[in-house]
N, C-alpha and C positions, 0 to 999 in steps of 0.2 A: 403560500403567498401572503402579503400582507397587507392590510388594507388602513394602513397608515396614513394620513395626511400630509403630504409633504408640499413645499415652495419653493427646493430646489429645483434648479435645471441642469441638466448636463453639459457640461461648459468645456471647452477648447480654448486653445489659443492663437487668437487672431491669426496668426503668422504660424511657419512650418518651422520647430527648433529642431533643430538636432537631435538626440538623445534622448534625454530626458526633461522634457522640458515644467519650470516651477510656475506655482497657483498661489496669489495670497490675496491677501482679503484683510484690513484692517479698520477697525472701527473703536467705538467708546463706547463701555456701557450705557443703556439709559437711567435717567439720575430722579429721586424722589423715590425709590420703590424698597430702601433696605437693601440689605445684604445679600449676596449673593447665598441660593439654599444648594442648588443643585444646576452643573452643567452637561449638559450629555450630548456626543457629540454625531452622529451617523454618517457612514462616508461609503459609497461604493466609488467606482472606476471602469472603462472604459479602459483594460490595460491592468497595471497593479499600481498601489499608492504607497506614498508615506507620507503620515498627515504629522502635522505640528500644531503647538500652540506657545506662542512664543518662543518659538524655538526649541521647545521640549516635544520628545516625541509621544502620541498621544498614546500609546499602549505598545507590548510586547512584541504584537506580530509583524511579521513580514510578509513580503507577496500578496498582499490583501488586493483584492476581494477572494484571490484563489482561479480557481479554474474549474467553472459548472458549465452546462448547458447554456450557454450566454443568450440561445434565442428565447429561453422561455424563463430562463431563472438565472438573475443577477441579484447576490446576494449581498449583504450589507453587513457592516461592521457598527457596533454603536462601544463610546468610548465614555468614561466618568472624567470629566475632566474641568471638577469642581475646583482643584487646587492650580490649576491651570492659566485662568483665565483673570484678567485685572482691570482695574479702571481703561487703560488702554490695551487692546488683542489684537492679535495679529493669528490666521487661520493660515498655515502654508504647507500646501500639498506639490512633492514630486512625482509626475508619472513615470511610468515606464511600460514598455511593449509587452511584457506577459506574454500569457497564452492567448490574448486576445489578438494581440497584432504582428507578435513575434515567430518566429518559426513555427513550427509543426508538423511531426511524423516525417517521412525520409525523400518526399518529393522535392524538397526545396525550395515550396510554397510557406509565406508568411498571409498576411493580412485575412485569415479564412474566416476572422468574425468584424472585422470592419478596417478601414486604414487612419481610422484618426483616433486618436488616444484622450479621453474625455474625463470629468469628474462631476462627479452629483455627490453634493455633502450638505448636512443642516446642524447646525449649533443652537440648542436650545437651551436659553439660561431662565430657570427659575428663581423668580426675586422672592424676598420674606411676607411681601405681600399678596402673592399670587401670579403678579403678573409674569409673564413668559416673553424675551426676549431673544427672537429667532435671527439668525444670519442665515443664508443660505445661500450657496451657490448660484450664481446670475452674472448679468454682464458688466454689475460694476467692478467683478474682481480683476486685476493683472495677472500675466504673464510673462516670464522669462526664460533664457537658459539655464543650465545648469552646468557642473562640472562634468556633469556624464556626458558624452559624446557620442557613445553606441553602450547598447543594452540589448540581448539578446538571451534567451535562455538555454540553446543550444552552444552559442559560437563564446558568449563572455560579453565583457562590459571593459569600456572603454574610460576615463576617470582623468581629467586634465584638474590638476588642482588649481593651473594658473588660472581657469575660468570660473572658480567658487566666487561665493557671492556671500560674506562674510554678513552675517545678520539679518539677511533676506525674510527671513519667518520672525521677526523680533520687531515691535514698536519702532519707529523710526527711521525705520532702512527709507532711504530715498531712491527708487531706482533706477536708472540709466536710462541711456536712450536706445539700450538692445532690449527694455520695456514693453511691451504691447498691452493691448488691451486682452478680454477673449467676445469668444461665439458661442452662441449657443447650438448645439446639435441636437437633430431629430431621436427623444426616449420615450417609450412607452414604462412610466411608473409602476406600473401594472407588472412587468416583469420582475420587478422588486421583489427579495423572497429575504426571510430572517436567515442565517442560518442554522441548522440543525448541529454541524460539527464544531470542532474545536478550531481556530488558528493556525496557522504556521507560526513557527516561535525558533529561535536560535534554544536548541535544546541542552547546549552542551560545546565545552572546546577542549582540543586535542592537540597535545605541542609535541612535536618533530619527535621521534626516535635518533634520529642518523640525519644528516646531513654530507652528502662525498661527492665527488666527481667521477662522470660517467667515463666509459672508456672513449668516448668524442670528445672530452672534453667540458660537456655539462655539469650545471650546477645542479644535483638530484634534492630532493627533499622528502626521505620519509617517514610517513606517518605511523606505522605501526597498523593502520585499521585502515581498511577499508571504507567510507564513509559518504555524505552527501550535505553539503554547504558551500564557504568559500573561505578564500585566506581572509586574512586580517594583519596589519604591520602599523607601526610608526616608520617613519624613515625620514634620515634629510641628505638630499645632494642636490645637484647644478641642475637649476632653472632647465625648465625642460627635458631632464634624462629622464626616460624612458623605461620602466622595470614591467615584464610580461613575467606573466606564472600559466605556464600549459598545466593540465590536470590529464591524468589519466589512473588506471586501476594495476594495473599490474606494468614488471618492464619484463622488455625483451632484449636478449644478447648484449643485456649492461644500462638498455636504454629504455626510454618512456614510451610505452608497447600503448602507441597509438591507435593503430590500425581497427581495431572492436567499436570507436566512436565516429568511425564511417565518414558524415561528413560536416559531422560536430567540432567546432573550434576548436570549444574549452578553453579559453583561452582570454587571463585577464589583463590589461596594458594601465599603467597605473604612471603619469606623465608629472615627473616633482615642479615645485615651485619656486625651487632654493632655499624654503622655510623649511620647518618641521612638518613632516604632512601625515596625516591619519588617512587610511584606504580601508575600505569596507564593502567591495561589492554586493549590493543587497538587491539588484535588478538580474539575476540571472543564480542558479544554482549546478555542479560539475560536482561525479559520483567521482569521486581518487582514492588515493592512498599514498601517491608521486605526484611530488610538483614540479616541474623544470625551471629555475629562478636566472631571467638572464639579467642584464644591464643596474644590479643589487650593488650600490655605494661598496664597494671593500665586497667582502664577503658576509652573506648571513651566517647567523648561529642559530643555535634551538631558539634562545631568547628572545630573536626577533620577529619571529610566525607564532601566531597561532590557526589552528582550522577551526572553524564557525562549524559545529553539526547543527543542521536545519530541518524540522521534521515538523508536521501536525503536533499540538501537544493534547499529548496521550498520558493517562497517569499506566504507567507497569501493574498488573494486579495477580500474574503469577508468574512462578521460579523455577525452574530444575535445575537439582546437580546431582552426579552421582560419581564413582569411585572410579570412572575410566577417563583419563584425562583428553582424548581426542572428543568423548563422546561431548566429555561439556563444549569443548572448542566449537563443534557443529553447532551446540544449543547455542550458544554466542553469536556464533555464523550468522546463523536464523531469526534472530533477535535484531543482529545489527541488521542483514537484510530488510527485516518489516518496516526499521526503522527509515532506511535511506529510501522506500518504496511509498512509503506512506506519508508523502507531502502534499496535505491536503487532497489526495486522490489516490487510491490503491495502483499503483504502475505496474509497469512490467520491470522496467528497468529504468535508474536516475542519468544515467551518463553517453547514450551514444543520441540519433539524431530520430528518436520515441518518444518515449518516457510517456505512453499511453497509456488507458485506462482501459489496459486487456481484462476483457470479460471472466474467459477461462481462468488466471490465474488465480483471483480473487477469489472465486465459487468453488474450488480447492482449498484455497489460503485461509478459511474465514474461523474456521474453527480450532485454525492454530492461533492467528490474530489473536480471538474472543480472546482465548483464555491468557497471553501473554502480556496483552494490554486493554484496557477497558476501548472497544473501539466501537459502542454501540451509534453514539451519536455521528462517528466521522465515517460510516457505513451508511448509515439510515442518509446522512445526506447524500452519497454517491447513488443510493436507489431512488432518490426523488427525481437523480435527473436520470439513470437505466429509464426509468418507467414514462417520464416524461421523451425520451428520444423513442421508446417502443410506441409508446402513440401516436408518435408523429410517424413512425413509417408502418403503421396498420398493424401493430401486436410484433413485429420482426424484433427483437432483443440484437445491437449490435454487437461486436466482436468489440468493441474500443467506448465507454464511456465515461466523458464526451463523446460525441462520434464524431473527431476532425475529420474522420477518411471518409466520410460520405462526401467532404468538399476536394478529395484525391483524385488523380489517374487511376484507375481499378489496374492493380499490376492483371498478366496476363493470367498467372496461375489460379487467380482469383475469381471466379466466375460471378454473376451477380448478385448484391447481398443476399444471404437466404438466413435461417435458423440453424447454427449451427452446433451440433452435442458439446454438453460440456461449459464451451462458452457462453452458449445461452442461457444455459443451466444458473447461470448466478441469479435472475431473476428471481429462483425458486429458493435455491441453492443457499445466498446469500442470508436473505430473511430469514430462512429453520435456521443455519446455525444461531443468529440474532436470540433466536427464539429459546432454543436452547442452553446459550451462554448465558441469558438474563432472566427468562422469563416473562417476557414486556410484551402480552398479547397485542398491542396498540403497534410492534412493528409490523406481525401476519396483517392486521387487518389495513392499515395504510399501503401497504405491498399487495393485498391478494388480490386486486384488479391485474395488477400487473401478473402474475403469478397463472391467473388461469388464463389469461391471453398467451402468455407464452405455449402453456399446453396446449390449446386448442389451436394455435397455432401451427405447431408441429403435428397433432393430431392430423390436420390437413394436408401434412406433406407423407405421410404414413404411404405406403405402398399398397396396392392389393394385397399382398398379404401379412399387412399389419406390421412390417418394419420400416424403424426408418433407415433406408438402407438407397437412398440415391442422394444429389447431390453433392457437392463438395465440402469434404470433412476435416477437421481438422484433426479428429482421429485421437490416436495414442503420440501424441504430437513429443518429436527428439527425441524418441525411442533409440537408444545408445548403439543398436543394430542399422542404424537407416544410415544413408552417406550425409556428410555432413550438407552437402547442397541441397539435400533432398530428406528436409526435417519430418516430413508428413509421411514418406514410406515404411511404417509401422509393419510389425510382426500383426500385430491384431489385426484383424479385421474390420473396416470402418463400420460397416453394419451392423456389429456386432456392439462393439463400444456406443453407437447412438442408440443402438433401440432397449441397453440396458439401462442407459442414461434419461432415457426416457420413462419407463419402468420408475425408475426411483422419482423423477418428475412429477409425474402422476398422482404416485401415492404421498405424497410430500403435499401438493397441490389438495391432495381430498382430505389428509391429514389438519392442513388448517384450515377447510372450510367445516371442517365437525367441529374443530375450536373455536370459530365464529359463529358458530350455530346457522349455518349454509347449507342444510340438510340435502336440498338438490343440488347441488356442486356437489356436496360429497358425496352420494350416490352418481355423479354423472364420473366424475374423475376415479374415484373407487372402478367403475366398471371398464374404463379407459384403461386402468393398471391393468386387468383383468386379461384383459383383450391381448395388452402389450405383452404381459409372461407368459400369455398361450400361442403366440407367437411366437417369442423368443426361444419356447420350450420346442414346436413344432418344426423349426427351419434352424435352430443351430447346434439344437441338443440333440448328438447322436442318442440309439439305444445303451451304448454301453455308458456314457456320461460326457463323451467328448464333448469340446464345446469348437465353433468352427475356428481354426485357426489356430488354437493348440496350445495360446502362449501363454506367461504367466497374466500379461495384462486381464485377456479376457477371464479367466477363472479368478482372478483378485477383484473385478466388476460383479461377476457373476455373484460371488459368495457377499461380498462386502453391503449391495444392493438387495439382498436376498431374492434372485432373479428366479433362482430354480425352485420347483415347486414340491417337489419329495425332499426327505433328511437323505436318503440314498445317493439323490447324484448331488447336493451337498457336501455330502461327505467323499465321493468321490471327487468332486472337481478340489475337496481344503489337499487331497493325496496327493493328486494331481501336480497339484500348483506346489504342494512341498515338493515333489519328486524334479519338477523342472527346476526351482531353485538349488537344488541339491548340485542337478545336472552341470548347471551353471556355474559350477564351483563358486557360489551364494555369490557372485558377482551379480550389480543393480542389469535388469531385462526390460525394464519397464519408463515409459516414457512419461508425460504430464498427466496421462488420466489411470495408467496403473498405479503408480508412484504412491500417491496419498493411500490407500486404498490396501497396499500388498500386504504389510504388515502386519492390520486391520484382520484382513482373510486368513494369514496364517493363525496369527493365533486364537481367534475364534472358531477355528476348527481342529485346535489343539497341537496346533506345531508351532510351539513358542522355540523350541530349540532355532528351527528356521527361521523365524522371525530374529530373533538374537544375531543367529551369526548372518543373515544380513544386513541388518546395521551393522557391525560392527566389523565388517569384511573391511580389507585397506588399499586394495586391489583397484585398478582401474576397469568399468565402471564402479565408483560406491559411493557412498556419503562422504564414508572417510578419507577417500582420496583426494580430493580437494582440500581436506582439511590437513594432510602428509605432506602436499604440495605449497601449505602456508598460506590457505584461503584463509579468511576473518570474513567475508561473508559466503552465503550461498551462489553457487554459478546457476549459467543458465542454462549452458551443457553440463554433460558429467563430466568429458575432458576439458571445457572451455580452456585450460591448461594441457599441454601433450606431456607424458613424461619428460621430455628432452627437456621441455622446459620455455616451446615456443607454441606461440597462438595457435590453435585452432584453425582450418584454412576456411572455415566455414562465415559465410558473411554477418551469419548471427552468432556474434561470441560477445554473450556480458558475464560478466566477474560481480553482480549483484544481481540478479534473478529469486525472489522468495519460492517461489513455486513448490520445487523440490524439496523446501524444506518442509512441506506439508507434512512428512513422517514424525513432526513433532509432535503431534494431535497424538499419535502411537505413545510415543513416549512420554508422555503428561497422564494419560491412561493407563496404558499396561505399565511399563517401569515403573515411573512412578504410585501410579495405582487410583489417582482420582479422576472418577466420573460422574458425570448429574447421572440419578435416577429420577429427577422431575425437571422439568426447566428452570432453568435461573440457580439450580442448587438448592432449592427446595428442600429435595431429598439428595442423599449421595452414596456413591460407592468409593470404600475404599477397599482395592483389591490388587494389591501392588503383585506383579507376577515376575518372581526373580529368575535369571538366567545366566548362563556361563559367561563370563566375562565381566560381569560389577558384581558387585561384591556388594554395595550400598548403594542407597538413594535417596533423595527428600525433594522432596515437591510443595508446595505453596499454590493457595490460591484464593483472590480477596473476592468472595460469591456476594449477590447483594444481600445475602443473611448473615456474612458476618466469612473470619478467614478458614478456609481447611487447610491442614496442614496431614501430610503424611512422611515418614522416615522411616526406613527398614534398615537392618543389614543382617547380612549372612556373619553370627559367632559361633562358630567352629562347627557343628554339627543343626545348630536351633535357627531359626528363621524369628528375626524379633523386630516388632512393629511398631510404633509411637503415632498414634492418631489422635489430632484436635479438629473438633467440632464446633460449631460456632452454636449457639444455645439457641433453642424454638426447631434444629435440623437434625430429623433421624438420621442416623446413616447405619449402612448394611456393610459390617467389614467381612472382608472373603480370606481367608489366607490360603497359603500353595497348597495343602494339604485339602484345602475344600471346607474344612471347618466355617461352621458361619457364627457370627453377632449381631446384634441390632442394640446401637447405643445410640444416647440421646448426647447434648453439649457436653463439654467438657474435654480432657486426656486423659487418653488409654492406653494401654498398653496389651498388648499382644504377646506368644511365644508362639513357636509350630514348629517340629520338624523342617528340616531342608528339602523337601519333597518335588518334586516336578509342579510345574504351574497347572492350573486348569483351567480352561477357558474362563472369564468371567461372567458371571449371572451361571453361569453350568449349577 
């Protein structure tokens, strides 16, 4: 939180506008002080903004302030906007509905953080002589309309040019008698918070592949990618005409395969002037790949679209490719995925009537995240408000953060909030990865309040005999076996999957109170793990190694969590869980909480063969099948596509879901070959472990000590290695044959035999 001084208020306008309604404010500098040294400008919202200064916009992002915890942490943007400002200024902000007032989650409730759309901003100009000349948000500023007429982040934005207001944000503008003044609304400054992460930013644009007509009749528009932003065009026709672009991800039987965005618009109406008109919708954002273009002057071509991609800005800081062309397709998938999921909030998914901040996917996702993109700070912020909303309902870790659905209908299947495995796990979850992609002890210890609340929490809900093994679970959630209406009726066992989840909880939890120096934490949570895998061991581990329920999820938990307490049934459940794969003719068996995890267990128990041809199986369920079928990113089911080639009948079907793509964590490691042996990369392993089906691979990765890079490939009989080390980091290179090295900075070079892999660190 910040404990800033501010003079702003949080200001509205008088009157109710429509849309979006504009904020300005103009003045003259004060005179005798010199030059202007430094402007800086601070703005949050009530809703999202875009601020100007003289009609320049002040900075990059869009959707600002974003989407936190609005009742305890509404965070602020601050702008340089030295070059900006002139003997005469004009400050002009437009709102719009956000996540604060605008839809949210599948009820078809809006307004769940307030109904009036506000702004709190301060312009501080430092003169040559010291003095500071503040503007701030109060009730001298005006109000007006704007061209937006509806903004919605679900349904789309609505854009009448004839009602622009040409120079509005500029010196001079006089304005009308649809003018008001504003109000001030009730804020506590106190909720004020800096932010921790990055912005939302137009990341990038994407111009049409194909443009054709549907077999109705439609005008289709595709893009090629999968993606999350909006259009963008010049256009001129007759006063008034009307051009609408629907958005969606995939088509169906010729046409734009609606049906997956439920009871989401998507849908932008863009009303000409008879002039030349510029369209931008930046109050709402639609996941596509298809646009449906009606009421278009003549016909569009490529030339006259482009697609806005829109995401948190993330700098990329590692790479894979290797020598099977589907295989990179997925890595791409998963890539595009994080990208279109990661707008200012880790989602589930960008496009249907969600776009929540699901717990479980994240506390899976994070350790593919780290390493593909640096996303330490656009995390660390998402756990300030986790941690902030677990306080607020007594240590419970929601399923959604934010948590809009604590202001929902409870559907029926849902019984009342509780702590649920997995999901809640990102409290813990979360942070270690943090911890281990950087090394930033300063995340555990901002996090560990939160972290051992969660444990002692569930510790609470534990049974008499030490599982957690009641309430309502989300389980091995979409397990490819359950009926599509019925995503939670898992092969596993829920008992099973929570009390190993907890198990690893535990020891995670006591693991950073020894790196705080929390000595009684770490002996209270140490003995808590204790308790938890003598349980686990007592009620689901047969004599012979069984585990209950038999599938591969729970033996990929079992092994992965290292839940079992002998190398014996170890080694029996890696057989196991090879043998069931086998079984399976290496078709995917596993749902959200096997999934990350399966690949992981195989080959750390020496069945890399298995691991191999599960990924690279092309079969429905797999990885690769979606990517056969012409995914560009990752789904949410494995068939969220049927082979026919139509939807899913299931009511949850998104065509961008990260989750699944979790098995890149595998592939950044084993294929590839690079893993920290310390936190943050410290120390590292390169220990690429080749298998049938690539032939090559090169991986990348920018550690905060500098880059590692690894490259192998299979020449003819010899296994040959190329490793760079960033200088001050030992690294321990493994190769298939077992041989080891210990090099310091610099590149090396490697040769080995073609040999079968060995586990790593073996």
């Amino acid at each position: 939180m910040t404990s800033t001084p501010w003079l702003a208020a949080m200001i509205a306008p008088a009157q109710d506008f429509d849309g979006a309604p504009l904020l300005r404010k103009e003045f003259t500098l004060d005179e005798g002080h010199g030059g202007v040294l430094k402007a800086t400008l601070r703005a949050t919202a009530f809703g999202v903004y875009e601020a100007f200064i003289n009609g320049a916009p002040v900075g990059d992002d869009v959707l600002s302030p974003g989407w936190s915890s609005y009742e305890w942490r509404l965070r602020y943007r601050s702008y340089d906007v030295t070059s900006l400002v002139g003997p005469s200024t004009v400050v002009g902000v437009e709102l719009g509905n956000g996540w604060y007032r605008g839809r949210l989650a599948w009820h078809g409730m809006s307004n769940l953080y307030g109904s009036e759309l506000g702004f709190f901003g301060q312009l501080d100009i430092e003169f040559e002589d010291g003095y500071v000349q503040s503007v701030a948000s109060d009730t001298s500023w005006q109000a007006g309309p704007s061209g937006t007429t509806f903004n919605d982040l679900y349904d789309g934005q609505t854009i009448d040019a004839r009602r622009r207001q040409q120079g509005w944000a500029e010196p001079g503008f006089a304005p009308g008698a649809d003018w008001t003044g504003v109000r001030e609304l009730p804020f506590d400054a106190d909720r004020l918070a800096e932010p921790v992460g990055p912005p939302v930013v137009r990341a990038g644009v994407v111009r049409p592949v194909e443009i054709f007509t549907s077999p109705a009749g439609k005008t289709l528009v595709d893009f090629g990618q999968n993606l999350v932003g909006w259009l963008r065009f010049t256009v001129q026709g007759a006063a008034g005409q009307a051009i609408t672009a629907r958005h969606a991800e995939v088509l169906e039987n010729g046409e734009l395969g609606t049906r997956p965005l439920r009871s989401a618009k998507a849908t932008d109406t863009f009303l000409l002037s008879g002039g030349q008109d510029f369209f931008e919708p930046t109050k709402t954002f639609h996941g596509f790949r298809y646009a449906e273009i009606t009421g278009w002057p003549g016909e569009p071509t490529e030339d006259d679209l482009e697609a806005v991609v829109v995401h948190s800005d993330l700098e990329r800081i590692g790479t894979f490719e290797c020598s099977n062309a589907l295989v990179n397709q997925l890595h791409r998938n998963i890539v595009w995925g994080l990208r279109g999921n990661f707008l200012d909030l880790p989602t589930d998914c960008p496009q249907r009537d969600e776009r929540l901040g699901w717990t479980g996917d994240i506390a899976v996702f994070a350790p593919t995240a780290a390493y593909l993109y640096d996303v330490k700070g656009f995390l660390q912020d998402w756990l300030l408000d986790l941690a902030a909303e677990q306080k607020e309902q007594d240590g419970l870790v929601p399923i959604t953060v934010p948590d809009a659905l604590k202001y929902c209908p409870q559907p029926p299947e849902f019984p009342a909030p509780e702590s649920s495995a997995l999901w809640s796990e990102a409290s813990v979850w979360v942070p270690w990865a943090l911890w281990e992609a950087y090394g930033d002890l300063g995340v555990l210890r901002n996090q560990f309040e939160s972290m051992a609340a969660h444990s002692r929490r569930v510790e609470g809900l534990l049974s008499s005999s030490g599982l957690w093994d009641s309430g309502f679970q989300f389980g091995d959630w979409l397990d490819p076996d359950a009926a599509p209406d019925q995503p939670w009726a898992a092969k596993a066992d829920t008992g099973v999957v929570a009390t190993a989840c907890m198990y690893r909880t535990a020891r995670i939890t006591a693991q950073a109170a020894g790196l705080l120096a929390k000595p009684d934490d770490e002996a209270y949570f140490e003995a808590l793990a204790a308790r938890v895998r003598a349980s686990f061991a007592e009620h689901y581990v047969a004599a012979d190694g069984t585990i209950r329920s038999d599938c591969t999820t729970v033996y990929a938990l079992a092994i992965a969590f290292d839940v079992l307490a002998t190398p014996e049934l170890r080694e029996f459940a890696g057989n196991r869980l090879a043998e069931l794969v086998r079984d399976n003719g290496y078709r995917v068996s596993t749902g959200f909480a096997g999934t990350p995890f399966i690949t992981h267990a195989l080959t750390d128990t020496g069945h890399m063969d298995e691991a191999y041809r599960l990924l690279l199986e092309e079969g429905c369920p797999s990885w690769l099948y979606p990517v056969t079928m012409g995914a560009t990113t990752v789904w949410e089911r494995w068939d969220s596509m049927l082979p026919d080639g139509t939807i899913n009948p299931g009511e949850m079907t998104s065509f961008n879901h990260y989750a699944l793509g979790a098995v890149a964590d595998w592939m950044h490691k084993a294929i590839g070959g690079i893993r920290p042996l310390a936190p943050g990369y410290a120390k590292v392993l390169v220990a690429p472990q080749p298998g049938d089906g690539i032939d090559w691979a090169r991986t990348s990765l920018k550690t905060p000590h500098g880059e590692v890079r690894a490259e192998w490939r299979l020449d003819g009989g010899a296994f040959r290695l190329e490793a760079t080390v960033p200088d001050g980091v030992a690294a321990d290179v493994v190769l298939p044959d077992g041989e080891r090295h210990t090099v310091g900075g610099g590149t090396h070079s490697f040769s080995a035999p073609a040999a079968l892999a060995v586990p790593a660190g073996a």
